[in-house]
C-alpha positions in Angstrom: -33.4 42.8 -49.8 -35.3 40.0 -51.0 -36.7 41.7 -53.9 -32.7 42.4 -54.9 -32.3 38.8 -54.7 -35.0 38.2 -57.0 -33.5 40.1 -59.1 -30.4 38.7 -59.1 -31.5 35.5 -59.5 -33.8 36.8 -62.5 -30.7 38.4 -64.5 -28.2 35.3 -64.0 -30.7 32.8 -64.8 -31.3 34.7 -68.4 -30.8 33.4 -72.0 -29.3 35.6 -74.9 -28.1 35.0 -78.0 -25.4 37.8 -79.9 -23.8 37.7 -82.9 -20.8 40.0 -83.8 -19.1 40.5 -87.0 -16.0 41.6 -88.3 -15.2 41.6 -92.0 -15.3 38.3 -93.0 -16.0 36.6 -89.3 -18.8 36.5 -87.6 -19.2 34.7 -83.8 -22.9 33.6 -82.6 -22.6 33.1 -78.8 -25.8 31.7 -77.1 -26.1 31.7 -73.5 -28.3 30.1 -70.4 -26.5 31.5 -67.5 -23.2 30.8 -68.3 -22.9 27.8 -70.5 -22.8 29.2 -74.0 -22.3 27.6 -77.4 -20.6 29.2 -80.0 -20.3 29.2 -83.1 -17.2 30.8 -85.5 -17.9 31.9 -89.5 -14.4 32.7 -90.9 -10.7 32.7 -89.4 -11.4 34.0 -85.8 -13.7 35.1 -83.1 -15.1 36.4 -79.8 -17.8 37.6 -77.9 -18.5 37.8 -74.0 -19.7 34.6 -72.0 -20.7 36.1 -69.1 -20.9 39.4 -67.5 -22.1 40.7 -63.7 -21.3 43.0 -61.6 -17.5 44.2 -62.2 -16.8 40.6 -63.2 -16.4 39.6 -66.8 -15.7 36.7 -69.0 -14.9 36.9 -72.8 -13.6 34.2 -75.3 -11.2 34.4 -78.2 -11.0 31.3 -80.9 -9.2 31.5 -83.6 -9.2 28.6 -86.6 -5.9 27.6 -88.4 -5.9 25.6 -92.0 -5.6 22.0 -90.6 -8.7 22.6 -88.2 -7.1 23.4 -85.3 -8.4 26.5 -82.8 -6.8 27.9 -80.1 -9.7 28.8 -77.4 -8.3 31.9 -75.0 -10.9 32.7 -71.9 -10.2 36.1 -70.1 -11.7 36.6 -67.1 -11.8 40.8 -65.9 -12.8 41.8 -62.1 -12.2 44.9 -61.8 -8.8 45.4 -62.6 -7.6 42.3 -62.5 -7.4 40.0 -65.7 -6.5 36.6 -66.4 -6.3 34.9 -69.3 -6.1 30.8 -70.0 -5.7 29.0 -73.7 -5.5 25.7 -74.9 -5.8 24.3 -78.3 -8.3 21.8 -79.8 -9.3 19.8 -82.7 -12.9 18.8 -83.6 -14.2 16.5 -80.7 -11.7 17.4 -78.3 -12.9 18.7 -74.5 -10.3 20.7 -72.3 -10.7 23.1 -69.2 -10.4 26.8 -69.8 -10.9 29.9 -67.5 -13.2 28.0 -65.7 -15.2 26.1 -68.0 -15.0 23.2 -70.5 -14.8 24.0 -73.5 -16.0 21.0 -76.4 -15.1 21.4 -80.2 -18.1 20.2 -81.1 -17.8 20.3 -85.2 -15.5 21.6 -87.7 -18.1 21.9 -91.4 -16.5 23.7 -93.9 -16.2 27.5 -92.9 -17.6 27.3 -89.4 -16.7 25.3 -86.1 -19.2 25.1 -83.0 -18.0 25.1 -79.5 -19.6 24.4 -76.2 -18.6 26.4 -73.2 -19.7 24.8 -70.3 -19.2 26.5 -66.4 -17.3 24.1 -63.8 -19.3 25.2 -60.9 
């Protein structure tokens, strides 16, 4: 048992950084644990924040004209899912699906988000 624990401890604790791409969007999400930051290339995009066990947590952002980005958070165990929104503009901070999500910066055809856990 204590060597499982180790484990555990080993795999949450764990840094990764993925990038996925669709057409013209592409979403960087880098992780410790599960604060991420995020950054969206193009209109839209999503990735996964977190992920053990049958539990998972993904994000959705997508970017209008004027700036704006409306930040979705799903959160899957098992067969339950629940999902949570808000909308931002550059600099503003808001609770989502359990964390709090920052628009950090808005420069030209990308916008960076923090994603940080509310333990």
């Amino acid at each position: 048992m204590i060597g499982t624990n180790a484990l555990l401890v080993l795999a949450s604790s764990a840094s990764c950084e993925v990038t996925s791409s669709s057409g013209a969007r592409t979403a960087t999400t880098s992780c410790e644990s599960r604060d991420c930051a995020v950054t969206i290339s193009g209109a839209q995009g999503d990735g996964e924040l977190w992920e053990q066990g049958n539990t998972t947590i993904e994000y959705r952002v997508r970017l209008a004209d004027d700036q704006e980005a409306d930040v979705r958070v799903t959160v899957q165990e098992g067969a339950h899912r629940e999902s949570d929104e808000a909308t931002l503009v550059p600099g503003d901070s808001t609770q989502v699906g359990g964390y709090t999500v920052t628009y950090v910066e808005h420069t030209g055809d990308a916008a960076g988000f923090d994603f940080t856990w509310q333990d």
